[in-house]
Backbone as CSV, one residue per row, in Angstrom:
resi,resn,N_x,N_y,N_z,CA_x,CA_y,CA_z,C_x,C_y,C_z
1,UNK,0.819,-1.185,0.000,0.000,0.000,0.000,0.866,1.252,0.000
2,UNK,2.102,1.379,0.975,2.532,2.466,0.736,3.269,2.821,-0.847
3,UNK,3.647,1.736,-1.345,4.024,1.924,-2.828,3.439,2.779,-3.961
4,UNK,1.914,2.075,-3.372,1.075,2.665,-4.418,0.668,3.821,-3.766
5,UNK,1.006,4.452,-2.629,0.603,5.649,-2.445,1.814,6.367,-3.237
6,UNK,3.272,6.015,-2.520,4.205,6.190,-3.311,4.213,6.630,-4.873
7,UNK,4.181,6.037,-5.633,4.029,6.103,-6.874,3.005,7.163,-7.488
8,UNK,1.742,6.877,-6.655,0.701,7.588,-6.910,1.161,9.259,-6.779
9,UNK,1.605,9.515,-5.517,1.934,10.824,-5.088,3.150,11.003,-6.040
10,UNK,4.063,10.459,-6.668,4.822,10.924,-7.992,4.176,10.939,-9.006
11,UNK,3.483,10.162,-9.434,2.265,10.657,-10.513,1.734,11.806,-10.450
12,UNK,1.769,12.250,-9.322,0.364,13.136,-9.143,1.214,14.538,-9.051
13,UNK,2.636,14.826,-8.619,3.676,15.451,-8.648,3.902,15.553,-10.262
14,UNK,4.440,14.592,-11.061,5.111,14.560,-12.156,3.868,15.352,-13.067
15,UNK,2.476,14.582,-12.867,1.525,15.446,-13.562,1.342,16.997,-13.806
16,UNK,1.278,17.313,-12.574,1.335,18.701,-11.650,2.212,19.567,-12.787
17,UNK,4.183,19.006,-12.602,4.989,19.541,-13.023,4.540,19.760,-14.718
18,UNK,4.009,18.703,-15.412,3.865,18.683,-16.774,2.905,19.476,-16.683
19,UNK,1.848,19.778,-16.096,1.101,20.780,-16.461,1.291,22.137,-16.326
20,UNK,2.450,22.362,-15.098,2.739,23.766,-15.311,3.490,24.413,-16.063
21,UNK,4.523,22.791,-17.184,5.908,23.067,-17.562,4.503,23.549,-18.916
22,UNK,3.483,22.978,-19.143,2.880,23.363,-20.606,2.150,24.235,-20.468
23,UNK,1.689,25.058,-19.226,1.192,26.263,-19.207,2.128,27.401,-19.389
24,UNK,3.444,26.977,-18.897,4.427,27.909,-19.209,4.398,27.835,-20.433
25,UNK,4.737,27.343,-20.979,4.775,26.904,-22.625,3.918,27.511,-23.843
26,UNK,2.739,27.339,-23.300,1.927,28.010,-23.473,1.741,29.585,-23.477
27,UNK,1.910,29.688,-21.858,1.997,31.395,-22.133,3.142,32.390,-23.097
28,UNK,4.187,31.382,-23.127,5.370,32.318,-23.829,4.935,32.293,-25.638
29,UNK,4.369,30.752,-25.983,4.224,30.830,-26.998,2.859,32.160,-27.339
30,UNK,2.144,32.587,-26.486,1.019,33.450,-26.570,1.778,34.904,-26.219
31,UNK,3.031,35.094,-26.028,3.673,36.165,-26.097,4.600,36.440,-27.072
32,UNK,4.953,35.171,-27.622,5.220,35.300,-29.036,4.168,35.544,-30.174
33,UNK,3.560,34.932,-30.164,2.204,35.417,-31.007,1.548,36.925,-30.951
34,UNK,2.001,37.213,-29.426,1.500,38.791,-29.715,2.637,39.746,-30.238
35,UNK,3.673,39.083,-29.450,4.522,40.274,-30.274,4.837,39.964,-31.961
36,UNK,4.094,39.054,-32.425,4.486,38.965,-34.156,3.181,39.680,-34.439
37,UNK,2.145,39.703,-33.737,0.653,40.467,-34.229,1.208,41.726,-34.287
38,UNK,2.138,42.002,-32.548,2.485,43.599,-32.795,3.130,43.841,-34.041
39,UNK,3.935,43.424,-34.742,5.148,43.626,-35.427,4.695,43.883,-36.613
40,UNK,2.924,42.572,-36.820,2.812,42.860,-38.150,1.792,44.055,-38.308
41,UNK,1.182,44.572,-37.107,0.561,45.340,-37.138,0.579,46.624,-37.672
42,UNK,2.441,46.858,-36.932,3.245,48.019,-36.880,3.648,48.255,-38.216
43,UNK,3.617,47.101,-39.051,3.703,46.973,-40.418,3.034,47.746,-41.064
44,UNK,2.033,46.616,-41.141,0.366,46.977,-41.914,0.424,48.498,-41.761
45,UNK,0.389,48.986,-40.409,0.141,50.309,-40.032,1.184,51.487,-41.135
46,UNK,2.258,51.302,-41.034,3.427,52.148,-41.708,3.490,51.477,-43.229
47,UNK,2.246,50.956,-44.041,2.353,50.467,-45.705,1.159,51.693,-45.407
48,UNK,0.120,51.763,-44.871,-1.155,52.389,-44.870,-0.851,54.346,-44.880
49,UNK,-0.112,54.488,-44.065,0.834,55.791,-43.922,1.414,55.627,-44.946
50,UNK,1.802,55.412,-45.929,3.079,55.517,-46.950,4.257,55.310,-46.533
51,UNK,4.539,54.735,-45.632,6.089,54.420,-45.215,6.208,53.056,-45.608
52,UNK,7.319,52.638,-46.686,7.632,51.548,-46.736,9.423,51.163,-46.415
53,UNK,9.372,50.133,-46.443,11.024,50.252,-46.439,11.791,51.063,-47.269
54,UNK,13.124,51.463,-47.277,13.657,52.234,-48.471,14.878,51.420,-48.707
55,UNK,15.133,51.201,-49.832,16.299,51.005,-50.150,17.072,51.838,-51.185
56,UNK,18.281,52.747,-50.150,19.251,53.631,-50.685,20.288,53.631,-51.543
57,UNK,19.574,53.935,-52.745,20.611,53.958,-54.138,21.686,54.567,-54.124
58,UNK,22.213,55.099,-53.340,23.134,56.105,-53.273,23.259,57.407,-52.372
59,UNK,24.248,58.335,-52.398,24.558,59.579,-52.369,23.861,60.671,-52.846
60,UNK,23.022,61.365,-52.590,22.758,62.881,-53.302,23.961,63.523,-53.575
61,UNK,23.870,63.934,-55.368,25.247,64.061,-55.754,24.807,65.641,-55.894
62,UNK,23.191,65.755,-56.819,22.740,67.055,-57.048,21.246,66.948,-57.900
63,UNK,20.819,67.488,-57.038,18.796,67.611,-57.551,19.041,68.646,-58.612
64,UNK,18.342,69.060,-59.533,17.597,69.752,-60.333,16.437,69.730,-60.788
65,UNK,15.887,71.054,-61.266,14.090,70.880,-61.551,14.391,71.865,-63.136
66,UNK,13.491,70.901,-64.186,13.697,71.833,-65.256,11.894,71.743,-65.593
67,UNK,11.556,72.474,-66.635,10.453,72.268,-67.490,10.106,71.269,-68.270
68,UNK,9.630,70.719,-68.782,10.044,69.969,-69.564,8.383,70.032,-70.866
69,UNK,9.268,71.021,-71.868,8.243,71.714,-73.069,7.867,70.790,-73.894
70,UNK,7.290,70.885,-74.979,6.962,70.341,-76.366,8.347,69.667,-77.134
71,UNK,9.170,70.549,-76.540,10.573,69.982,-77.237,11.479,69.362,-76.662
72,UNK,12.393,68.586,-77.374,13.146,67.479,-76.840,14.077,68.331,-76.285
73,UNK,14.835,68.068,-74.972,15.691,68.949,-74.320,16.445,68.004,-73.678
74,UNK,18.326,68.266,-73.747,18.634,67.578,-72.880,19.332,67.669,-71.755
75,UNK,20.221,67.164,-70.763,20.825,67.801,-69.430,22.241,66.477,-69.214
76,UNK,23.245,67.145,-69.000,24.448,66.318,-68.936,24.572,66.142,-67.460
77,UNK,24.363,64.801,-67.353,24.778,64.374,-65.611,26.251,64.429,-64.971
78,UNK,26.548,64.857,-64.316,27.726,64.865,-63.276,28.662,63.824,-63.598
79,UNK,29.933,64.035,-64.095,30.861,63.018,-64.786,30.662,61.819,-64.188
80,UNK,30.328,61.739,-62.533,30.521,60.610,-61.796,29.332,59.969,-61.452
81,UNK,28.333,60.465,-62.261,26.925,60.201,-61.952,26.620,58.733,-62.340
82,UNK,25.844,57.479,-61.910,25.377,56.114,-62.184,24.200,56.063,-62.095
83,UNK,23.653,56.640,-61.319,21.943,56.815,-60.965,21.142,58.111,-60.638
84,UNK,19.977,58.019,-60.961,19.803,58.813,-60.828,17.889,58.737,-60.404
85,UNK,17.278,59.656,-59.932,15.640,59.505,-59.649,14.905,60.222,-60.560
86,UNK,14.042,60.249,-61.562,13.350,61.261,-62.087,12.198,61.250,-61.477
87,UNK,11.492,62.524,-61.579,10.051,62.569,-60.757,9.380,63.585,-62.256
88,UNK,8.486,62.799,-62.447,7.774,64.305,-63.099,6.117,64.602,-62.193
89,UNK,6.340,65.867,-62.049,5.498,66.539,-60.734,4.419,66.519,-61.023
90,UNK,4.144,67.610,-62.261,2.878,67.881,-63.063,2.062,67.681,-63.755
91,UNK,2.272,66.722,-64.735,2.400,66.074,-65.617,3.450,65.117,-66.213
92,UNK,2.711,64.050,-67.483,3.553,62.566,-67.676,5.087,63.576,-68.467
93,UNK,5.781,62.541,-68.771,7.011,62.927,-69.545,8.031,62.091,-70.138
94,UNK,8.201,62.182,-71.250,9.193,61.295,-71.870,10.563,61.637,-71.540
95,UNK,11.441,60.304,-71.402,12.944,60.845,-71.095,13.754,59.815,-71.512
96,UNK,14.833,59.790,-72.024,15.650,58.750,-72.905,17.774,59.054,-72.312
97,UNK,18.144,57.920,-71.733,18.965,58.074,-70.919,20.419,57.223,-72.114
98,UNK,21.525,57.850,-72.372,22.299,57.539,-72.660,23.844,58.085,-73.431
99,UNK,24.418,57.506,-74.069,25.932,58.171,-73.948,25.524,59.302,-75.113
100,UNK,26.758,60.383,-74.588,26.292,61.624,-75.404,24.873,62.317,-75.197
101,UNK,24.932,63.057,-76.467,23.492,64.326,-76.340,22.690,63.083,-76.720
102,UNK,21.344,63.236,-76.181,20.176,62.177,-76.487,18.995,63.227,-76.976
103,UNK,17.804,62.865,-77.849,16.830,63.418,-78.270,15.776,62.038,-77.539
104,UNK,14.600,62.988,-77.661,13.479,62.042,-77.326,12.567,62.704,-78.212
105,UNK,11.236,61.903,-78.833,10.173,62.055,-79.648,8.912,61.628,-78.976
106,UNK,8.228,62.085,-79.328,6.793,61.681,-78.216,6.024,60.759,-79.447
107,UNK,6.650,60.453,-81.008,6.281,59.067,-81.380,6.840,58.242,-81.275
108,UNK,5.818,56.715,-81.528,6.667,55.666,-81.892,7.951,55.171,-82.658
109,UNK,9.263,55.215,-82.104,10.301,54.934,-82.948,11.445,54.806,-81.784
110,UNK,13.114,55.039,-82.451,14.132,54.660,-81.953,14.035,55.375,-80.817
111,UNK,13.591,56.850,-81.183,13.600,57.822,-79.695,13.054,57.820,-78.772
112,UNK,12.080,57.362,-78.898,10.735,57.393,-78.278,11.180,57.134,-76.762
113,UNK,10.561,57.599,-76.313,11.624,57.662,-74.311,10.597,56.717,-73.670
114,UNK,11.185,56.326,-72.144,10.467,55.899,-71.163,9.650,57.085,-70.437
115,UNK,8.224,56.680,-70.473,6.954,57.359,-69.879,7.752,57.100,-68.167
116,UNK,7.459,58.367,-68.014,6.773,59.165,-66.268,5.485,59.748,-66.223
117,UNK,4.870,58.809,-65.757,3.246,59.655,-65.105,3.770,60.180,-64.154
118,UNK,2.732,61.259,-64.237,2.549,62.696,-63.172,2.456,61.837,-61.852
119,UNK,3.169,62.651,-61.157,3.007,62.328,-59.617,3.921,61.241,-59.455
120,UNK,4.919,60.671,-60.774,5.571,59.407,-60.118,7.071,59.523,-60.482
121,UNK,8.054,58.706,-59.865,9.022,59.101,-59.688,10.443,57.160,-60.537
122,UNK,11.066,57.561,-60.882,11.482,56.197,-61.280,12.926,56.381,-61.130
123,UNK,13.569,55.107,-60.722,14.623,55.187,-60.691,15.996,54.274,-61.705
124,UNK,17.227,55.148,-62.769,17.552,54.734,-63.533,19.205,54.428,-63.201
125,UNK,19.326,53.446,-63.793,20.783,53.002,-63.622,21.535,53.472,-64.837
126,UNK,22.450,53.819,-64.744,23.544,54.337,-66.261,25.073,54.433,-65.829
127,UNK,26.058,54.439,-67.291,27.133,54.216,-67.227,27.327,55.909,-66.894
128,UNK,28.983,56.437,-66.124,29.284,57.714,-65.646,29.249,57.938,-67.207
129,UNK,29.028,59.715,-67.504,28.660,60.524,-68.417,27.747,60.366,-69.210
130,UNK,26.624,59.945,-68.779,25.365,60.145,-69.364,24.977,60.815,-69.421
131,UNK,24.258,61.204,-70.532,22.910,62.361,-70.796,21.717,61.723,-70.525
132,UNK,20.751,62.855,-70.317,19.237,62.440,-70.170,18.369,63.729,-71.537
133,UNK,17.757,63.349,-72.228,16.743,63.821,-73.067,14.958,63.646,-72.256
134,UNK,14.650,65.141,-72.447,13.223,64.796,-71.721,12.118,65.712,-72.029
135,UNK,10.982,65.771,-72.755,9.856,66.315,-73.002,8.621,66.168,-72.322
136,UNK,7.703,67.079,-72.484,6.564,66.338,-71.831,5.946,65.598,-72.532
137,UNK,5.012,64.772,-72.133,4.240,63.873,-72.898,3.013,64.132,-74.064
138,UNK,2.033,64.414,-73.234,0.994,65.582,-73.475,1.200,67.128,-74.152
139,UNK,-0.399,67.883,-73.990,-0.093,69.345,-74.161,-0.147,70.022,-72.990
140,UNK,0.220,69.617,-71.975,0.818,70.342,-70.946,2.342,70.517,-70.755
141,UNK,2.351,71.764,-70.581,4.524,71.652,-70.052,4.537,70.602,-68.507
142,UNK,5.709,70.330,-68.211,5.625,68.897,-66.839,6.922,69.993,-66.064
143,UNK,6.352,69.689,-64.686,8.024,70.040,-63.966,8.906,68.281,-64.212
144,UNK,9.817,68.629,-63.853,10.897,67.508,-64.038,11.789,67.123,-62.702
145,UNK,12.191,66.535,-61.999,13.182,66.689,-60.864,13.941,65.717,-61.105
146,UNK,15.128,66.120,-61.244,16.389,65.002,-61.050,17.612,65.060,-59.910
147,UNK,17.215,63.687,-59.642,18.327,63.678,-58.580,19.174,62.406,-59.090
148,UNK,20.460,63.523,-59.324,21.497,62.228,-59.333,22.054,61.593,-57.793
149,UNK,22.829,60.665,-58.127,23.101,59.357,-57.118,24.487,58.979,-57.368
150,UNK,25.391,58.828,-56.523,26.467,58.013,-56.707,26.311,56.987,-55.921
């Protein structure tokens, strides 16, 4: 008889322990779970704000803002320039990136540039001494912003 009390009262111990070792267990895993809710929350929250991650192309080497008319116009980047951001503000805009003076055409053909819609901003990779060629799209004149990048 005392055996089986014996035994019993370690059963009843060992049980005990397993149940508190899995309530612990439990609770941490439910504090992990909240802090990944927080995390993704904090997420969700800062995509909804416009904050997303950034990833930094570079150096600000030198911004400029031009017009950008009916006519093809072009702008010589900073000898050491590789990248660069265009934004067109106002309106869309054609722009054509490469060695020497560049032209752009607002038809279909060799010239014909990469579109910027208004309000958006793109970012271009190029060899040092590039030119950029850039018109507006439309019959509106466009602001233009360039920021080169090293």
């Amino acid at each position: 008889m005392l055996g089986n009390i014996y035994y019993g009262s370690v059963a009843k111990g060992a049980n005990a322990s397993i149940t508190e070792g899995l309530a612990e267990i439990a609770n941490k895993v439910d504090n992990v779970s909240g802090a990944v809710d927080n995390m993704t929350n904090a997420f969700n929250a800062s995509i909804t704000q416009g904050r997303q991650r950034v990833e930094v192309l570079g150096a600000t080497v030198k911004s400029v803002a031009f017009t950008a008319g009916s006519a093809s116009a072009n702008y010589v980047f900073t000898s050491t320039c590789t990248r660069a951001t265009i934004t067109a503000t106002t309106a869309d805009i054609l722009v054509k990136i490469g060695a020497g003076a560049q032209t752009v055409t607002s038809t279909q053909g060799v010239n014909y540039g990469a579109v910027i819609p208004a309000g958006q901003s793109k970012d271009f990779a190029f060899p040092p001494g590039s030119q950029i060629a850039y018109m507006r799209r439309g019959v509106t004149d466009a602001a233009i912003d360039i920021t080169e990048l090293n």
